[in-house]
Steps between C-alpha positions, in 0.01 A plus 500: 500500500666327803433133606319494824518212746324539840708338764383286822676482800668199603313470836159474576295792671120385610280608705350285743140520643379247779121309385253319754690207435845565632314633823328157503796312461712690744255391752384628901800391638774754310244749439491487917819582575528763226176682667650446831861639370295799372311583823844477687727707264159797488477487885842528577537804237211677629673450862830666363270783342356571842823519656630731226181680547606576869879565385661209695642339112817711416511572163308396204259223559397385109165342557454167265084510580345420146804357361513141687381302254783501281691402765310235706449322108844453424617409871265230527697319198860578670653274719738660778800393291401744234589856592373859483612848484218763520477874459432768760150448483536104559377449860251252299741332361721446791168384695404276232795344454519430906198399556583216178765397692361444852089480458441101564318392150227314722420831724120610397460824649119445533521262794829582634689775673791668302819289612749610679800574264271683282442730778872529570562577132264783530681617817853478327372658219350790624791548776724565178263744353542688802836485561524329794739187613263251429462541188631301220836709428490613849338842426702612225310396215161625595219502288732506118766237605306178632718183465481163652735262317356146643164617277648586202408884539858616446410869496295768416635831369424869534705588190237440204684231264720502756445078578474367111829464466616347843195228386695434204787380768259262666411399159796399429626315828146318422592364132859429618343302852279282219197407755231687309474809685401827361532864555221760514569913505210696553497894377210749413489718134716755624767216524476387145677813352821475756786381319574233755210305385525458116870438595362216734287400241737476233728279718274234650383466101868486417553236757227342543421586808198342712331843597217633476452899432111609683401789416265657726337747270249714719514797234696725721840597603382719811294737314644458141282290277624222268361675194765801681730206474571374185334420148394143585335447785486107501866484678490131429555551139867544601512149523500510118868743453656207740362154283323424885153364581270758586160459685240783573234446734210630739694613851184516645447168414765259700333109351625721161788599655591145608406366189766718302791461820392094413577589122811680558649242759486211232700724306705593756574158698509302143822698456358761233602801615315814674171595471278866540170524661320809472229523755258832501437583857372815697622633844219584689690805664770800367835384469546506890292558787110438586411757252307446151667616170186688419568721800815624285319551225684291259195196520130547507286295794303347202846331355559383867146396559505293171830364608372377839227338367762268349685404887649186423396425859099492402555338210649220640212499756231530238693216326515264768104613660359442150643170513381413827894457641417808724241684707495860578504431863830292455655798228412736787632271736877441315451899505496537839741255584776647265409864662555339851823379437601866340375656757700229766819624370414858496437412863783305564707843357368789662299650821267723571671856634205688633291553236755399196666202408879453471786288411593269830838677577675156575421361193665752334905446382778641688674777356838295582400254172493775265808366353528131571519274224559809227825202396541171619756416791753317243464174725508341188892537496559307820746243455658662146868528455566856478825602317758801382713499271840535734374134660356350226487123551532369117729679203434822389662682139428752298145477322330691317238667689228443224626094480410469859130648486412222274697275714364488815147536352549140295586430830228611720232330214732212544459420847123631544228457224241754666762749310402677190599779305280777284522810318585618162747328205639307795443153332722632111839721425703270687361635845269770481639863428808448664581110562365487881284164418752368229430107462235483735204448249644238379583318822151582664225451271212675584661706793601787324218661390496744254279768507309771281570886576292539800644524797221606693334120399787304537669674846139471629487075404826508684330648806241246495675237466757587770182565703365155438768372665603210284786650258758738501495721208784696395368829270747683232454891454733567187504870662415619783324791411225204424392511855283808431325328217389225798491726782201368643622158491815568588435778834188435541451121541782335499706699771179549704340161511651325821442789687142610345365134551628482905860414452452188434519476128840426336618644165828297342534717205785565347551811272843504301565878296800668379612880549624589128628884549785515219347278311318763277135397540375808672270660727283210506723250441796575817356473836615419805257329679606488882355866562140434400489118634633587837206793587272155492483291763493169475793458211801356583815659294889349400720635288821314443777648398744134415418182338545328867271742681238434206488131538471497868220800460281339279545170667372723792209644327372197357451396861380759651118538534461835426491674147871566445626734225831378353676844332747429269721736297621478077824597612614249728345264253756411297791604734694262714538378827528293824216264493403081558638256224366221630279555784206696486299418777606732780341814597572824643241654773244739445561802637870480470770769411827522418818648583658474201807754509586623879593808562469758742469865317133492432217216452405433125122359492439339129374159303533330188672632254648838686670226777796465259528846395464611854824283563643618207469857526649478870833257372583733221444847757707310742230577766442296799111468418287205656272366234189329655292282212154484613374236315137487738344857379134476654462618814492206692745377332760783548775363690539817819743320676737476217441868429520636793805343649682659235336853534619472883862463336476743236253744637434576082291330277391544135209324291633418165251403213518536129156577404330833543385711754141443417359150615756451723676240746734732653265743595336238734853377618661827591153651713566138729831533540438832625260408730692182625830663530466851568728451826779367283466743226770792398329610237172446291475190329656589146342346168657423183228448210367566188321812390125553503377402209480068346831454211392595170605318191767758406801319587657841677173596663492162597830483621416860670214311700655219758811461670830375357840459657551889438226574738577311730888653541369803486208407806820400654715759465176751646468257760855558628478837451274554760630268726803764538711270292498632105652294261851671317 
């Protein structure tokens, strides 16, 4: 017979009702402004569900009616330093947070009018949602992207989970700043089972991060009920796997919900780590749209009916009336008020076209910003000294290329203490995997941050701490092939944030990965990243192919404002060459190629590590080959007037990359230099590459998969072939 012992978690998971009292005690004047918060938030959603109704909102328009409560009780303990990310359904939260930040505390909507800002907040707001130039991201975030940084609302998110982990990031810029500000990340049920938020949750725990993890359980992931879900249907009990505070409450109920955000902040600001609240709320309406979920079958009108008979809007009435605080002339009154400011800035944003109602057609924006702000301008590099190799100002040797990553990191974290490093064994084995952060641990305590395997958690922190503005983090994927694990983070928030919020918000990540083909790791294991990063806008790509070039790179990318992906390569790692022995603090441009070998036969196009087989290929065939490094491989970074000066002398060009055919760079390259230089052009631009499908571990299939020297001769040799001039 075995000996039993039942276990208890670590952290505490309660569940937290509100009583007369704490109604009492929270007194007319707070219970006020939350009724008055309420009436806004329900009059301006039942404006946008009008619009929608008439088909003037573009795209989804996720209705919050029923669910304010949750979000009105935990704003009204926030203060605007503490920051938000919401979920596509989040136009409550984003109002709630707002109206925290600009409603005066003193304003009693009984007696007076609703102020002014408040009424421009509503404008702004509902500008965004449809996309028009007022709006808060200028019309490109509409109703699932609302930001406004001076709040604290740093973004809501159409991708469920999609914001958890970029909280994390502000998290974490929070604990490092020290003043007692907190994190909150909102998400519904159908968020819980996303990898991205366990991951999150895992980390703040790990960290101990001030963040709280709301959980806006309203039973229903469109149509799909939480019983459809998963096995336990109290999402807060995840707290419990993580060791982290976990409160369930009444949603319908904000004095309970404010009573558990109180809870969790004395966690939270007393430096204890994150939190989970669990609220169980009901959207009035389906998913999206003025419609009911019983009119899809999937909810019965006597769930809803029960459901509405819980509004956290009358029960804060009934609350207040029983106590005498408020009249049902002056609810009705705060009613009508709130619905006259909605319906001022559905006014103020469309006119009456005969018998229907449209957009004003000057509000809307002009088709000529469709790609402003997608990067920054790179006026931060005004003023930098710029430098090449051939004029290098201080003494340069031979290094080893893996020597100066380390280098001129300890020296960027040297000079500027907003940089940090994260990502996987980076902190033990002398350097990570392969030596890149050798020493640094030990020099920077507390900056090089190891992480667990989740990259989707930790590349996400990154994000939102390089979105908060106040560090520069510096993330470590061992492989590349890791990207598709964090996808989401990677694609879809990190490389379209400055654009997706208006332009204005910057991003200055730095993502550091190796290409390992040879190494015998594999199909998932041996990517080369430049062909997948560059079909997303918004990432910035260098791959250097010397030690010098590196240095002056990553001294580039580390200033730049934009994500920047740093591509490295195992075999130049531990070969030698030209690079800084003493002074690391240059930098070479942005968008900057290379003639590295002139020649005038035909134009080589090629990075990292195929820029010194390129050369060599063309010295040992005695060819007169001009070898042009890129170095800059997204598209606003590719340097044309490099390239195509040298097509106009050699009227030939070939795209030379190692990896395969699938996934890839050249394929990109050689269909705009085809379209650039057609005029110039005696032939087809000719590739040389790898075959179709990723290396295998088999070191001849392997071998069989990406371009060597070999291939390249032999490219060479077809190359003058059809230029009339075969090789004997």
């Amino acid at each position: 017979m075995p000996k039993i012992t039942n276990l208890t978690y670590q952290a505490p998971w309660q569940e937290i009702r509100s009583t007369a009292k704490d109604w009492d005690g929270l007194g007319a004047g707070a219970l006020m402004r939350m009724l008055h918060h309420l009436h806004v938030i329900r009059a301006f959603e039942e404006a946008v569900l009008e619009l929608d109704g008439q088909g003037l909102v573009h795209g989804p328009a996720h209705s919050s009616i029923g669910q304010e409560g949750g979000a009105v009780g935990v704003m009204a303990e926030l203060h605007s330093g503490d920051q938000i990310t919401g979920s596509h359904r989040g136009h409550h939260q984003f109002l709630a947070k707002g109206l925290r930040h600009i409603d005066p505390s003193d304003y009693d909507p009984r007696k007076e009018p609703i102020p002014g800002q408040v009424k421009e907040f509503l404008y702004r707001t509902l500008a965004e949602i449809l996309g028009l130039s007022d709006g808060f991201c200028k019309g490109r975030g509409g109703s699932m992207h609302l930001r406004w940084v001076e709040a604290g609302a740093m973004g809501t998110n159409a991708i469920v989970g999609g914001g958890v982990p970029i909280a994390n990031g502000l998290a974490w810029a929070k604990s490092w700043q020290g003043q007692g500000h907190v994190a909150f990340t909102f998400f519904g049920d159908g968020a819980v089972n996303i990898g991205s938020v366990p991951e999150s949750m895992n980390l703040a725990a790990l960290w101990n991060l001030p963040i709280c993890f709301f959980i806006e359980n309203n039973g229903y992931a469109v149509s799909t009920t939480v019983n459809e879900e998963t096995r336990e249907t109290r999402m807060s009990s995840r707290g419990a796997a993580y060791g982290i505070p976990a409160f369930r409450v009444d949603g319908m109920d904000p004095v309970a919900v404010r009573i558990a955000t109180q809870m969790a902040l004395d966690v939270m600001r007393s430096g204890k780590g994150p939190t989970i609240i669990e609220a169980e709320v009901y959207r009035f309406f389906h998913h999206g749209g003025g419609l009911l979920g019983s009119a899809f079958g999937y909810r019965s009108k006597e769930e809803e009916a029960t459901w509405r008979e819980r509004d956290p809007i009358l029960r804060i009435a009934r609350e207040m009336i029983t106590r005498h605080w408020l009249s049902e002339d002056e609810n009705a009154a705060i009613r009508a008020n709130a619905r006259g400011a909605a319906r001022e800035a559905l006014e103020r944003l469309t006119e009456m076209d005969g018998a229907k109602r449209r957009i004003i057609p000057r509000l809307w924006p002009k088709p000529e910003f469709r790609d402003e702000g997608l990067r920054g301008d790179l006026s931060e590099f005004a003023g930098v000294r710029f430098e090449e190799l051939e004029s290098a100002s201080a003494a340069v040797g031979e290094v080893k290329f893996i020597d100066v990553v380390a280098q001129v990191m300890g020296r960027n974290m040297e000079k500027d203490e907003r940089v940090f490093i994260l990502g996987e064994d980076i902190h033990q084995l002398k350097g990570g995997t392969n030596g890149a952060t050798r020493g640094l641990a030990a020099r920077f305590p507390g900056r090089v941050v190891p992480t667990p395997i989740s990259e989707q958690g930790f590349v996400g922190l990154a994000g939102g701490v390089a979105m908060e503005g106040s560090y520069r983090p510096v993330v470590e994927f061992m492989y590349p092939d890791f990207s598709l694990v964090a996808a989401d983070q990677v694609f879809n928030q990190i490389a379209k944030a400055r654009h997706m919020f208006g332009g204005d918000t910057k991003m200055p990540l730095v993502l550091r990965t190796k290409v390992a083909i040879g190494t015998g790791y594999g199909s998932q294991h041996s990517m080369d990243p430049a062909g997948l990063y560059a079909l997303w806008p918004g990432w910035r790509i260098v791959a250097p192919s010397t030690p010098f070039d590196y240095a002056g790179l990553m001294n580039s990318a580390l200033l730049c404002e934009d994500p920047v992906l740093v591509i490295e390569h195992v075999a130049l790692y531990n070969a030698s060459g030209p690079g800084p022995l003493t002074d690391f603090d240059y930098f070479i441009p942005l968008g900057k190629a290379k003639v590295v070998r002139p020649g005038t036969a035909f134009t080589v196009l090629t990075y990292l590590a195929m820029t010194p087989l390129a050369i060599k290929a063309a010295d040992e065939m005695g060819l007169d080959v001009e070898v042009i490094d890129l170095r800059s491989l997204d598209r606003a970074g590719i340097d044309w007037a490099t390239i195509e000066e040298s097509v106009r002398k050699t009227n030939n060009v070939v795209v030379l990359e190692q990896s395969p055919l699938t996934v890839s760079y050249g394929a990109m390259l050689s269909d705009e230099v085809q379209r650039r230089c057609f005029d110039h052009l005696d032939q087809p631009v000719a590739r040389i590459r790898g075959g179709e499908a990723s290396p295998s571990v088999s070191k001849v299939l392997e071998r069989a998969a990406f371009v060597g020297v070999e291939e390249i001769k032999a490219g060479y040799a077809t190359m003058m072939a059809d230029m009339g001039r075969p090789i004997a």
